[in-house]
Jmol script that loads the backbone (N, CA, C; Angstrom):
load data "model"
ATOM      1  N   UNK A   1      13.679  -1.920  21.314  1.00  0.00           N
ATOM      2  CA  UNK A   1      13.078  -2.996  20.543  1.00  0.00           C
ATOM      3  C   UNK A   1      12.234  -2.396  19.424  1.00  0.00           C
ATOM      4  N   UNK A   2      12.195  -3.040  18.064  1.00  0.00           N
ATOM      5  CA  UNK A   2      11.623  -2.426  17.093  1.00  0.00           C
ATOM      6  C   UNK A   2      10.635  -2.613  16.826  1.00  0.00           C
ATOM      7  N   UNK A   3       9.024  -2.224  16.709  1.00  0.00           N
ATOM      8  CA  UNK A   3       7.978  -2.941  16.487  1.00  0.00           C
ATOM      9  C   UNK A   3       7.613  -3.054  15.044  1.00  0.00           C
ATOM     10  N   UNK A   4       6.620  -4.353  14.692  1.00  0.00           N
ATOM     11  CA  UNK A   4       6.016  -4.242  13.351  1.00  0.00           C
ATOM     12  C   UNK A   4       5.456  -3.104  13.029  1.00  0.00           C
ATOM     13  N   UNK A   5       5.066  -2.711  11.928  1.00  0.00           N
ATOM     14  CA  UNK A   5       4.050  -1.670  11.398  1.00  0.00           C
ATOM     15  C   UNK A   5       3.408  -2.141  10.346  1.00  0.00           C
ATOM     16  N   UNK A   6       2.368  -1.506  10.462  1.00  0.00           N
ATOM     17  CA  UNK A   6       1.346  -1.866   9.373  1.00  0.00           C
ATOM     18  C   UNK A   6       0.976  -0.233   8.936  1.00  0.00           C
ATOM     19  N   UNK A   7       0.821  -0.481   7.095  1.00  0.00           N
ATOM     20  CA  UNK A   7       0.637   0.884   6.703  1.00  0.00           C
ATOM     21  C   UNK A   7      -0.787   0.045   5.689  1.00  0.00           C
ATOM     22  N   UNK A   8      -2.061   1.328   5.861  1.00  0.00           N
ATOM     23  CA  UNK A   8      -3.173   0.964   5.125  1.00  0.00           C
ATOM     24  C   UNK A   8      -3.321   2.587   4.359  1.00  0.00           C
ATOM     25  N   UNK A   9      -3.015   1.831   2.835  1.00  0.00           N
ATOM     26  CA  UNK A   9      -3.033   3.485   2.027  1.00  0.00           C
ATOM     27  C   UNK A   9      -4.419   3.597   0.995  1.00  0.00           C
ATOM     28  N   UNK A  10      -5.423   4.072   1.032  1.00  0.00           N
ATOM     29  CA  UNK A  10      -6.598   3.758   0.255  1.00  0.00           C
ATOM     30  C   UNK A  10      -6.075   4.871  -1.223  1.00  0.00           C
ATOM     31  N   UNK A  11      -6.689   4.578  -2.201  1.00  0.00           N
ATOM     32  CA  UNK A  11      -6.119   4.819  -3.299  1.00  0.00           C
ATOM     33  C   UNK A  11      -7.539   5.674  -3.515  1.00  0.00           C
ATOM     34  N   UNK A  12      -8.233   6.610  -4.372  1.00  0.00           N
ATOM     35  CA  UNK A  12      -8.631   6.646  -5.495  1.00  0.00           C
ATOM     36  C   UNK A  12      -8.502   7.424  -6.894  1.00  0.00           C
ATOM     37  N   UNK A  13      -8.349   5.995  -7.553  1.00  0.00           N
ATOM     38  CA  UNK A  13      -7.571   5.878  -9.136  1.00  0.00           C
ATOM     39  C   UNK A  13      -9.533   6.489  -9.745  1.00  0.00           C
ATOM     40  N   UNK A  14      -9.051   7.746 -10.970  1.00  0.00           N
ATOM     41  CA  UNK A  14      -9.985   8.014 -11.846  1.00  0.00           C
ATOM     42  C   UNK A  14     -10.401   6.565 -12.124  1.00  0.00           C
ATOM     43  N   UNK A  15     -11.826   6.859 -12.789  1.00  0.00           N
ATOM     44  CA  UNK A  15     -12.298   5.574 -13.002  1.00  0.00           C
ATOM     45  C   UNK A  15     -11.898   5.110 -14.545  1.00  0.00           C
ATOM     46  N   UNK A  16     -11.948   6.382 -15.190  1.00  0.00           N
ATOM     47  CA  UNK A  16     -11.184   5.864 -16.753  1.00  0.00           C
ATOM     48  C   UNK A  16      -9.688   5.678 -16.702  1.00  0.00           C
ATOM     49  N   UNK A  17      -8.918   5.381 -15.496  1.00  0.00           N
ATOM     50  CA  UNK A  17      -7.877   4.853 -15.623  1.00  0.00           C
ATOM     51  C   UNK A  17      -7.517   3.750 -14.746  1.00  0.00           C
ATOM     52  N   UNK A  18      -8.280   3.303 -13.843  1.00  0.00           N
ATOM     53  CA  UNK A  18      -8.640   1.944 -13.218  1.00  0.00           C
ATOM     54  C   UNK A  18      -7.641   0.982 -13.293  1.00  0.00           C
ATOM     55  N   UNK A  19      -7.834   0.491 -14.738  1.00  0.00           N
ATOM     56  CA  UNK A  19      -6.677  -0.425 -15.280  1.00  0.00           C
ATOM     57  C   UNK A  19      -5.377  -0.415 -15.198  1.00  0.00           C
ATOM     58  N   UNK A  20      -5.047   0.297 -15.777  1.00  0.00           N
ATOM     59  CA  UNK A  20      -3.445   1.163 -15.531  1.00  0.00           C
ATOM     60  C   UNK A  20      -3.014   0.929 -13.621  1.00  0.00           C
ATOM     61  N   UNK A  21      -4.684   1.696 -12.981  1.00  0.00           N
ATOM     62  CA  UNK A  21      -4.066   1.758 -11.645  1.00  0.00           C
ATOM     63  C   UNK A  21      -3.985   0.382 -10.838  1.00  0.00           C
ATOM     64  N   UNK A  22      -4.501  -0.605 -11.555  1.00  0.00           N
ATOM     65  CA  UNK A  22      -4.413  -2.182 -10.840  1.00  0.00           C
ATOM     66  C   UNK A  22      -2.930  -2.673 -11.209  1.00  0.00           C
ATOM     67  N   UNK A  23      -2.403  -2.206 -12.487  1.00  0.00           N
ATOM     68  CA  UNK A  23      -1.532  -2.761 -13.067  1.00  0.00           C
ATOM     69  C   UNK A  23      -0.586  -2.255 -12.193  1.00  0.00           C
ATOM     70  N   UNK A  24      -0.357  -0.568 -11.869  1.00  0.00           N
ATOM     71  CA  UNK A  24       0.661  -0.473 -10.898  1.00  0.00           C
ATOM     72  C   UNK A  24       0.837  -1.308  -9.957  1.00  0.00           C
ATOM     73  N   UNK A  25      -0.473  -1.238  -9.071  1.00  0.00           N
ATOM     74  CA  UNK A  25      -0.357  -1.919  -7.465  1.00  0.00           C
ATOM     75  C   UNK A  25       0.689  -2.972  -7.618  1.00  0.00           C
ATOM     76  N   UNK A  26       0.093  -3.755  -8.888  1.00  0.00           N
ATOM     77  CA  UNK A  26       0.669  -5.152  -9.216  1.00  0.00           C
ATOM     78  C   UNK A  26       2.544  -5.319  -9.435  1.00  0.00           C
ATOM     79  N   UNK A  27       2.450  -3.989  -9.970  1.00  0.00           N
ATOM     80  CA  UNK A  27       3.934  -3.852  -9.898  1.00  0.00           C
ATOM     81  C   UNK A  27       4.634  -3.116  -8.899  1.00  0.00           C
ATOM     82  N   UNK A  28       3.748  -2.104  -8.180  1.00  0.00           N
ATOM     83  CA  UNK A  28       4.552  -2.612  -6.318  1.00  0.00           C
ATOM     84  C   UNK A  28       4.704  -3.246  -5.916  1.00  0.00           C
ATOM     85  N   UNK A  29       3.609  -4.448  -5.937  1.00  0.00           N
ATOM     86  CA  UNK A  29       3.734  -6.161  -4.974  1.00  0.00           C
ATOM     87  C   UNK A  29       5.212  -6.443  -5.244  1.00  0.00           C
ATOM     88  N   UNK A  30       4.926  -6.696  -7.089  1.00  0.00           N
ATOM     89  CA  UNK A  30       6.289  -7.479  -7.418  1.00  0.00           C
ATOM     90  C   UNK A  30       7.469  -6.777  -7.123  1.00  0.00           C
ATOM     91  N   UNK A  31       7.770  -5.346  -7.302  1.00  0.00           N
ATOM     92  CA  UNK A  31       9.162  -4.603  -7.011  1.00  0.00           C
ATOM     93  C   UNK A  31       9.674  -4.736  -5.544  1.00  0.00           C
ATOM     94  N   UNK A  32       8.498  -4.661  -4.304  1.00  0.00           N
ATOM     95  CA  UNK A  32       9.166  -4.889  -3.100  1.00  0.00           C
ATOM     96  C   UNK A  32       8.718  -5.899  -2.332  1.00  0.00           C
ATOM     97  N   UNK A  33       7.851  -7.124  -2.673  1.00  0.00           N
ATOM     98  CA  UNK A  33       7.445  -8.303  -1.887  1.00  0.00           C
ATOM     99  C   UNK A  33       8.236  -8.821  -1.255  1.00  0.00           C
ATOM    100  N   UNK A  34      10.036  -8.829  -2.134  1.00  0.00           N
ATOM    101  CA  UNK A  34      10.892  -9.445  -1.006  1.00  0.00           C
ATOM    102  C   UNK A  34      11.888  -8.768  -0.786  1.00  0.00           C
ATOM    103  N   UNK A  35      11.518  -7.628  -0.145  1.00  0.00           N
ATOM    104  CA  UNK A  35      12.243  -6.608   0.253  1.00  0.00           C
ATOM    105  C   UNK A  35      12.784  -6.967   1.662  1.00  0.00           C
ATOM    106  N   UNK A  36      13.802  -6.560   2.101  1.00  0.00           N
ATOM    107  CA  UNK A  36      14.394  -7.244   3.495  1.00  0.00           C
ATOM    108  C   UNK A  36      13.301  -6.646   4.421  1.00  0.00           C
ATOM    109  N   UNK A  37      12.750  -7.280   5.307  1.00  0.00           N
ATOM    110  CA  UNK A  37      11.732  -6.601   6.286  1.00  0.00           C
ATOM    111  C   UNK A  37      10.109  -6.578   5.714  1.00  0.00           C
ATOM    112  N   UNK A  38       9.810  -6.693   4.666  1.00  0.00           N
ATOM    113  CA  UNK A  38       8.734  -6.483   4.141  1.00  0.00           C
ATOM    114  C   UNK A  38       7.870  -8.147   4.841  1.00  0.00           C
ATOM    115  N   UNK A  39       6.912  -8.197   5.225  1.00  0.00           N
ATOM    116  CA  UNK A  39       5.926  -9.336   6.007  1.00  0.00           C
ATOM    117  C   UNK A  39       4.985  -9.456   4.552  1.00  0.00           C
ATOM    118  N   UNK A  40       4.124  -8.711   4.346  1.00  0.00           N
ATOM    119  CA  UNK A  40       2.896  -9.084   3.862  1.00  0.00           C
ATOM    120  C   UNK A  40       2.318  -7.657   2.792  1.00  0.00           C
ATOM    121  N   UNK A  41       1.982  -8.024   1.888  1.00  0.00           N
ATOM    122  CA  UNK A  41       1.214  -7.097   0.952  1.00  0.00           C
ATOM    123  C   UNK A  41      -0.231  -7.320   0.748  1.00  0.00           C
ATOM    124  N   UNK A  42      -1.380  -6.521   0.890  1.00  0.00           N
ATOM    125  CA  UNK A  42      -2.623  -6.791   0.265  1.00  0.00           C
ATOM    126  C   UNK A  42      -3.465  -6.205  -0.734  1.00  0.00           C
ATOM    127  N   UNK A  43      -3.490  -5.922  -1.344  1.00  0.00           N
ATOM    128  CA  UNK A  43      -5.329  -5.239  -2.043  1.00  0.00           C
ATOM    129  C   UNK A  43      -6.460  -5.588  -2.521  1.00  0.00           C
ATOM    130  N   UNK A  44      -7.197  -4.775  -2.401  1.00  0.00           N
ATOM    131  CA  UNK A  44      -8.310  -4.575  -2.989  1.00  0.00           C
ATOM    132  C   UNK A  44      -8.980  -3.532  -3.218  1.00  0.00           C
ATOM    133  N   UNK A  45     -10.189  -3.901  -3.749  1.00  0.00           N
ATOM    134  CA  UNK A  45     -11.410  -2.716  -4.758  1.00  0.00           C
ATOM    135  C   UNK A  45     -12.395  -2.304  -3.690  1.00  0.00           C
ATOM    136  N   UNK A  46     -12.639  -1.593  -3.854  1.00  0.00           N
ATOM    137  CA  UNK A  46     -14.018  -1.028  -3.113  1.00  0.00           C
ATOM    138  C   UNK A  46     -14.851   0.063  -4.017  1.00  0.00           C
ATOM    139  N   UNK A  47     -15.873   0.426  -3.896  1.00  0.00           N
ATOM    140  CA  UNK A  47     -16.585   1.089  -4.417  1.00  0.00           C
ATOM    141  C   UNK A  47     -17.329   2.386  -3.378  1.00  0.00           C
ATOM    142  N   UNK A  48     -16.791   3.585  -3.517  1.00  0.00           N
ATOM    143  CA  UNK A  48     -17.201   4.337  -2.554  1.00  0.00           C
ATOM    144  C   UNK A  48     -18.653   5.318  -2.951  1.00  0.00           C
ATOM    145  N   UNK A  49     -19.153   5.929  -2.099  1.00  0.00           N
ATOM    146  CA  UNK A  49     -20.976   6.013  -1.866  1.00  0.00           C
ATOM    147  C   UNK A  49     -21.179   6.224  -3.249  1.00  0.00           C
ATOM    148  N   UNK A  50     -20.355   7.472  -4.053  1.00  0.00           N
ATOM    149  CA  UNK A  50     -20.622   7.432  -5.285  1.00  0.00           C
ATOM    150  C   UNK A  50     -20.385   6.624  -6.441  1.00  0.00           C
ATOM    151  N   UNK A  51     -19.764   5.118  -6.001  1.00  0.00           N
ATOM    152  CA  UNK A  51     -20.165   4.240  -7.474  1.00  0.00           C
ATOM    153  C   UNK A  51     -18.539   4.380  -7.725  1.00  0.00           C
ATOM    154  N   UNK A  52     -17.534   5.309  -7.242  1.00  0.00           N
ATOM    155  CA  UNK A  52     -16.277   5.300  -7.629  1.00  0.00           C
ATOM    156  C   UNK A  52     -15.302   4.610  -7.319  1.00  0.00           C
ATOM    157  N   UNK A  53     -14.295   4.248  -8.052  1.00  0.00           N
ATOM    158  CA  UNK A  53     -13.556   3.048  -7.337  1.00  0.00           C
ATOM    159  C   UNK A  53     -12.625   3.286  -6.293  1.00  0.00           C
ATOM    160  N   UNK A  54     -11.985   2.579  -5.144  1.00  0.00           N
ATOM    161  CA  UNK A  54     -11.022   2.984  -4.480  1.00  0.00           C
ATOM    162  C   UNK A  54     -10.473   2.022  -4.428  1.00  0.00           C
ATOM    163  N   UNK A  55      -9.328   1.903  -4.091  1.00  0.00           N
ATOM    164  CA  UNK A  55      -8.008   0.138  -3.988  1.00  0.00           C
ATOM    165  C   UNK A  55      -7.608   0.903  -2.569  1.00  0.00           C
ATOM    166  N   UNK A  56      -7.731  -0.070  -1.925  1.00  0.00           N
ATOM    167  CA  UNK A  56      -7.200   0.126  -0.436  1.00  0.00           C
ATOM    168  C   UNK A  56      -6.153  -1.566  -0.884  1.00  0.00           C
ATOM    169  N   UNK A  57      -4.606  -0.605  -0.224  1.00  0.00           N
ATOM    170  CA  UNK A  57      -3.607  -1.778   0.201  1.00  0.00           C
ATOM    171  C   UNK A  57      -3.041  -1.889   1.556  1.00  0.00           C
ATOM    172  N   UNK A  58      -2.814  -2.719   1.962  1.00  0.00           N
ATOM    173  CA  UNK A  58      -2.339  -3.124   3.274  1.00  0.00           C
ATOM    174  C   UNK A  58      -0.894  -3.521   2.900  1.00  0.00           C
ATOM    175  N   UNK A  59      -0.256  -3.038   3.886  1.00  0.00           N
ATOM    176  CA  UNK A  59       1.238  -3.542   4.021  1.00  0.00           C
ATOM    177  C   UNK A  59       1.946  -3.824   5.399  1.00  0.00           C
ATOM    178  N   UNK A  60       2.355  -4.901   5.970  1.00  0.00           N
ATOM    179  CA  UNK A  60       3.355  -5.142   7.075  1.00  0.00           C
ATOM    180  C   UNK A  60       4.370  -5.144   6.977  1.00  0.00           C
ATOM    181  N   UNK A  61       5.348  -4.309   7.557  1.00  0.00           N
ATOM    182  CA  UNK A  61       7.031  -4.556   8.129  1.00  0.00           C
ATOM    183  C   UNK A  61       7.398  -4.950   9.347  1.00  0.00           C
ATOM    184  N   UNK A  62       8.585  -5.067   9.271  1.00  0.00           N
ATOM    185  CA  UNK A  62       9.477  -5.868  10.391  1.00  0.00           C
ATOM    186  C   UNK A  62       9.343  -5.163  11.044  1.00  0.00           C
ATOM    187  N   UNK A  63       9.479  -3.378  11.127  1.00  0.00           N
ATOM    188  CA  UNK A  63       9.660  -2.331  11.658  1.00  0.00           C
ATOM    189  C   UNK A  63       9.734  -1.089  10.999  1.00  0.00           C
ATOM    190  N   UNK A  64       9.853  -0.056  11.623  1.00  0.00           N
ATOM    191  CA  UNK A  64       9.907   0.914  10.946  1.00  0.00           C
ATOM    192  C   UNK A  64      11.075   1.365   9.984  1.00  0.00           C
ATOM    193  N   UNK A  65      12.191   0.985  10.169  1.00  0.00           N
ATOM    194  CA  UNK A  65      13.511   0.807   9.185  1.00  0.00           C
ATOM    195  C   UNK A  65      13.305   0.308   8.093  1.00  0.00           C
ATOM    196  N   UNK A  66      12.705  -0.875   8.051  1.00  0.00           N
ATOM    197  CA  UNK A  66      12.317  -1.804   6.803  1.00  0.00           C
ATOM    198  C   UNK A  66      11.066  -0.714   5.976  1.00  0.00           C
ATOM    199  N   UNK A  67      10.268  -0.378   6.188  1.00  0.00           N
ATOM    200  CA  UNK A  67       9.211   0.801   5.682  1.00  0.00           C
ATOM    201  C   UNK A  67      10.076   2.025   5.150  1.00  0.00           C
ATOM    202  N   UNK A  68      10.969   2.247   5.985  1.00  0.00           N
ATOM    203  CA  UNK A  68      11.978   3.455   5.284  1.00  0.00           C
ATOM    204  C   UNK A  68      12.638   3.222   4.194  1.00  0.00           C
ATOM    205  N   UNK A  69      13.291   2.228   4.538  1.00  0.00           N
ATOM    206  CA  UNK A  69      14.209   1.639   3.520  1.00  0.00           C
ATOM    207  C   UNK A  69      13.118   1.545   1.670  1.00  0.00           C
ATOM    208  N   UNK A  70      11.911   1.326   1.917  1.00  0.00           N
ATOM    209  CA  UNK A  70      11.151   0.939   0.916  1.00  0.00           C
ATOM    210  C   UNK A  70      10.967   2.522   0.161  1.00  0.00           C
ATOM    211  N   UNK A  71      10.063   3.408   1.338  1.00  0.00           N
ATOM    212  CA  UNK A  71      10.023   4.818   0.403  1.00  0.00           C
ATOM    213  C   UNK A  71      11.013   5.311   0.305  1.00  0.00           C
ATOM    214  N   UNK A  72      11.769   5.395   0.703  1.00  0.00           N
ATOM    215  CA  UNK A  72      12.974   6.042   0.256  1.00  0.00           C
ATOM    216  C   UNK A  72      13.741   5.830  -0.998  1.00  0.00           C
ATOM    217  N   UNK A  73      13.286   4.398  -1.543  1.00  0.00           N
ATOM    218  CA  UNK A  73      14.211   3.804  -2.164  1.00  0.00           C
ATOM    219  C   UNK A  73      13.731   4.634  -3.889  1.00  0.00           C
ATOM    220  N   UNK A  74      14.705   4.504  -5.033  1.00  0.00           N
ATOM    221  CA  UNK A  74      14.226   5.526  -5.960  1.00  0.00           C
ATOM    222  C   UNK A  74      13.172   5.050  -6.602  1.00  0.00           C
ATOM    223  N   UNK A  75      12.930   3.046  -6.547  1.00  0.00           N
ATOM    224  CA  UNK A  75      11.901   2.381  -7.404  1.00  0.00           C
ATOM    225  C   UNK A  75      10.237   3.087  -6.619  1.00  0.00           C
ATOM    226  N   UNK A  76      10.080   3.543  -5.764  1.00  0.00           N
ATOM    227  CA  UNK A  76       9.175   3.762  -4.758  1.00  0.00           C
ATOM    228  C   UNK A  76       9.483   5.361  -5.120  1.00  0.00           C
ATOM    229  N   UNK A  77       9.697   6.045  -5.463  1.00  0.00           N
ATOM    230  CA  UNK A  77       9.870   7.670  -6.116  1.00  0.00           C
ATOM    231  C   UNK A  77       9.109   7.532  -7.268  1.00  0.00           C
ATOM    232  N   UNK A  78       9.887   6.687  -8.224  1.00  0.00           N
ATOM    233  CA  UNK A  78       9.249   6.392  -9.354  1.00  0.00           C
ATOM    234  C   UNK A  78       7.984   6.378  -9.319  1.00  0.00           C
ATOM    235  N   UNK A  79       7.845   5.289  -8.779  1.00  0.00           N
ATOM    236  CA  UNK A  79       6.383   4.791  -9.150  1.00  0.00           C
ATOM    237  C   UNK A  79       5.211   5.743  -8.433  1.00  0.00           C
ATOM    238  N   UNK A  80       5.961   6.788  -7.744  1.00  0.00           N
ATOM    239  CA  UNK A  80       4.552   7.577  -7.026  1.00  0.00           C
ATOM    240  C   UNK A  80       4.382   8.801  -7.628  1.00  0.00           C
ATOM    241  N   UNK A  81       5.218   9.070  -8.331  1.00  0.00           N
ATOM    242  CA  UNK A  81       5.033   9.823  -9.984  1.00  0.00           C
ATOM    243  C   UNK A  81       4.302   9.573 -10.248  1.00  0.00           C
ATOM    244  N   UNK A  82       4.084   8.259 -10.826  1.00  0.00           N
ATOM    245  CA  UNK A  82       3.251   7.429 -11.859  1.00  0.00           C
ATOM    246  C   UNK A  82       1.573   7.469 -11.369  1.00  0.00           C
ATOM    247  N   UNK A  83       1.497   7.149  -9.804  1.00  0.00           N
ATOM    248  CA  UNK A  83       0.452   7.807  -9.253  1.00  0.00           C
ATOM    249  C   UNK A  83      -0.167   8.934  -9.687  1.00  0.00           C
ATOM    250  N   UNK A  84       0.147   9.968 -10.022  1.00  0.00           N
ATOM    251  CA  UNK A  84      -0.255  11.118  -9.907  1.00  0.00           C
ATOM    252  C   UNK A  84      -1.310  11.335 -10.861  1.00  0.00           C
ATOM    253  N   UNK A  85      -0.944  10.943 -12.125  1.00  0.00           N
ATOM    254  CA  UNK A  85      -1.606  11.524 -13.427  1.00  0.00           C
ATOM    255  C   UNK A  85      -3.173  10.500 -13.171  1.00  0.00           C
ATOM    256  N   UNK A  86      -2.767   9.278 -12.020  1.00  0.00           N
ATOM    257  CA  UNK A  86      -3.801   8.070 -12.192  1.00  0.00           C
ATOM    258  C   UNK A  86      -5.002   8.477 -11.347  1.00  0.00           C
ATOM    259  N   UNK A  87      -5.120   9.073 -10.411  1.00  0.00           N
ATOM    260  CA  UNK A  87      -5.869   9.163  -8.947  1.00  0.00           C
ATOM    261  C   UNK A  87      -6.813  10.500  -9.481  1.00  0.00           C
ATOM    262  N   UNK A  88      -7.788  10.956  -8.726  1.00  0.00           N
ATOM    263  CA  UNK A  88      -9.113  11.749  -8.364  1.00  0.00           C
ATOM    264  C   UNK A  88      -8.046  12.325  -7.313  1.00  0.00           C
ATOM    265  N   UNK A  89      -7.473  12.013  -6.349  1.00  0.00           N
ATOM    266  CA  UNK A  89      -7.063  12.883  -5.339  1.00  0.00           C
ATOM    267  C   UNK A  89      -5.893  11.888  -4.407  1.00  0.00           C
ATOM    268  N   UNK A  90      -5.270  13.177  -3.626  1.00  0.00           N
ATOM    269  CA  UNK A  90      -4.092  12.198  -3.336  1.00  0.00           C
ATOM    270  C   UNK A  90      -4.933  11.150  -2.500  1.00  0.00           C
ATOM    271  N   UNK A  91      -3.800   9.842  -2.010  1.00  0.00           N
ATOM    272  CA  UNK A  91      -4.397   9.209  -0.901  1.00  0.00           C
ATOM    273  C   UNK A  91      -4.285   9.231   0.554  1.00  0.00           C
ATOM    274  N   UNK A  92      -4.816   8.409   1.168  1.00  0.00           N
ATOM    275  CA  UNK A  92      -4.637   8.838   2.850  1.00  0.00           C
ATOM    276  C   UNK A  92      -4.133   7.396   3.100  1.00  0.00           C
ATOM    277  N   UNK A  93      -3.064   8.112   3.664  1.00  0.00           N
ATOM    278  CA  UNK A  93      -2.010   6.649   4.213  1.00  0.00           C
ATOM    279  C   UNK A  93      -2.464   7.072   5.907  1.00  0.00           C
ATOM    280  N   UNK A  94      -2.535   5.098   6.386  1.00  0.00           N
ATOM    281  CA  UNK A  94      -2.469   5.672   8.043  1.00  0.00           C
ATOM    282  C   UNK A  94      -1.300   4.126   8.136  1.00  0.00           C
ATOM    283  N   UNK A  95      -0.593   4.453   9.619  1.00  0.00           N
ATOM    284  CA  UNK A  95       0.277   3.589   9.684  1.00  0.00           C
ATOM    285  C   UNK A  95       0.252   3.540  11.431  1.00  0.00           C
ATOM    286  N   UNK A  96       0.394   2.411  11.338  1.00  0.00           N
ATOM    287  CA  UNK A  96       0.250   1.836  12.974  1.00  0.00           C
ATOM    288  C   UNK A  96       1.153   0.468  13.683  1.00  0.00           C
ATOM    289  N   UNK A  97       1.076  -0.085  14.957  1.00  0.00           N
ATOM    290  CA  UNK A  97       1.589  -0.765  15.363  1.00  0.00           C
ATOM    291  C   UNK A  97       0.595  -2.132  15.382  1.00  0.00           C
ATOM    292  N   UNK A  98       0.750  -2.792  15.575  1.00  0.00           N
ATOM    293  CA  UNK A  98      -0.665  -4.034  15.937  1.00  0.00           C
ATOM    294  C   UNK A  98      -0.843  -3.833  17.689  1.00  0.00           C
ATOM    295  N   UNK A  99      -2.215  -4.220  17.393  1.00  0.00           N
ATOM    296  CA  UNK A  99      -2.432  -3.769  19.298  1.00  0.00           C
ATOM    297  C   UNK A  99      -2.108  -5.196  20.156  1.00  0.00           C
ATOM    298  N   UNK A 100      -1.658  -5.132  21.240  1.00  0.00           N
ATOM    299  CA  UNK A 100      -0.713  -6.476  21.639  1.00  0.00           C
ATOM    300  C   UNK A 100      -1.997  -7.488  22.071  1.00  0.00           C
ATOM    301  N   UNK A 101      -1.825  -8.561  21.665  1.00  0.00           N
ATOM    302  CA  UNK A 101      -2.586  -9.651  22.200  1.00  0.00           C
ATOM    303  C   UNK A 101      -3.940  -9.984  20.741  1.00  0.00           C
ATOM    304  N   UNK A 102      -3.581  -8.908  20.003  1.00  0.00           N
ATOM    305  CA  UNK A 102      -4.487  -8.821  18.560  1.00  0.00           C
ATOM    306  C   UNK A 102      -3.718 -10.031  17.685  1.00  0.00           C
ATOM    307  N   UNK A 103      -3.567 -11.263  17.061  1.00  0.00           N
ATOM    308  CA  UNK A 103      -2.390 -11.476  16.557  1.00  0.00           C
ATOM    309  C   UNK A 103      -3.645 -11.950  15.173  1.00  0.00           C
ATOM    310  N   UNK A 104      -2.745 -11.770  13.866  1.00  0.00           N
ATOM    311  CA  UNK A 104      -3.173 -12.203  12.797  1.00  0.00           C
ATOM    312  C   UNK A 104      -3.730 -13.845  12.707  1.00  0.00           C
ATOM    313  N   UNK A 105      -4.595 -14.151  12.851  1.00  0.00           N
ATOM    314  CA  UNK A 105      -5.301 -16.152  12.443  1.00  0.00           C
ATOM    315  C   UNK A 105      -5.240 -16.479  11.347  1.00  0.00           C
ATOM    316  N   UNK A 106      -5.001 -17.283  11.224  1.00  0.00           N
ATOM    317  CA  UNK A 106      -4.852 -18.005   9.940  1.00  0.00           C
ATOM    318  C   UNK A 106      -5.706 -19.371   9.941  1.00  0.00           C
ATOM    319  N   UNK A 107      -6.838 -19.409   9.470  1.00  0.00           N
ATOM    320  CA  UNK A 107      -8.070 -20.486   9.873  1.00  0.00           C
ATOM    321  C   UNK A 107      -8.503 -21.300   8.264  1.00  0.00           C
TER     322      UNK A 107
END
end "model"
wireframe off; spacefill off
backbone 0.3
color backbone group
């Protein structure tokens, strides 16, 4: 049986390129939102101790196939190129299962 996954990748984009780095996110949402398997996309801003920005995104799949299928794919190569020149340092992706009996509310 295949479980969901959830991947949380915190970003931080230089701060003189900020813009640029919102504009990507925005065009990950749109390139794989309806990707077969893809559940849910999120982000946001944060500001870490030093005043610098970070974008933490959240992402759910069907499973782990559906997550493969996404990096693997060449639009998801591309665009993590494009990353590179944007960020202070790489990011830290963590990826997990949901813990059973945890279920997402919707209130």
């Amino acid at each position: 049986m295949s479980e969901e996954v959830n991947v949380v990748v915190i970003h931080y984009p230089k701060p003189e390129r900020i813009q640029e780095f919102r504009d990507l996110v925005l065009r990950v949402k749109n390139t794989f939102k309806h990707s077969p398997g893809t559940i849910g996309q999120h982000a946001f801003e944060v500001k870490n101790a030093e005043g610098g920005p970070e974008i933490v995104v959240t992402e759910r799949y069907k499973d782990h196939a559906s997550l493969e299928k996404v990096v693997s794919s060449d639009e998801f190569k591309e665009i993590s190129k494009l990353v590179i020149e944007l960020v202070r340092q790489p990011p830290r992706a963590i990826t997990g299962t949901p813990l059973p009996g945890v279920e997402e509310s919707r209130t």
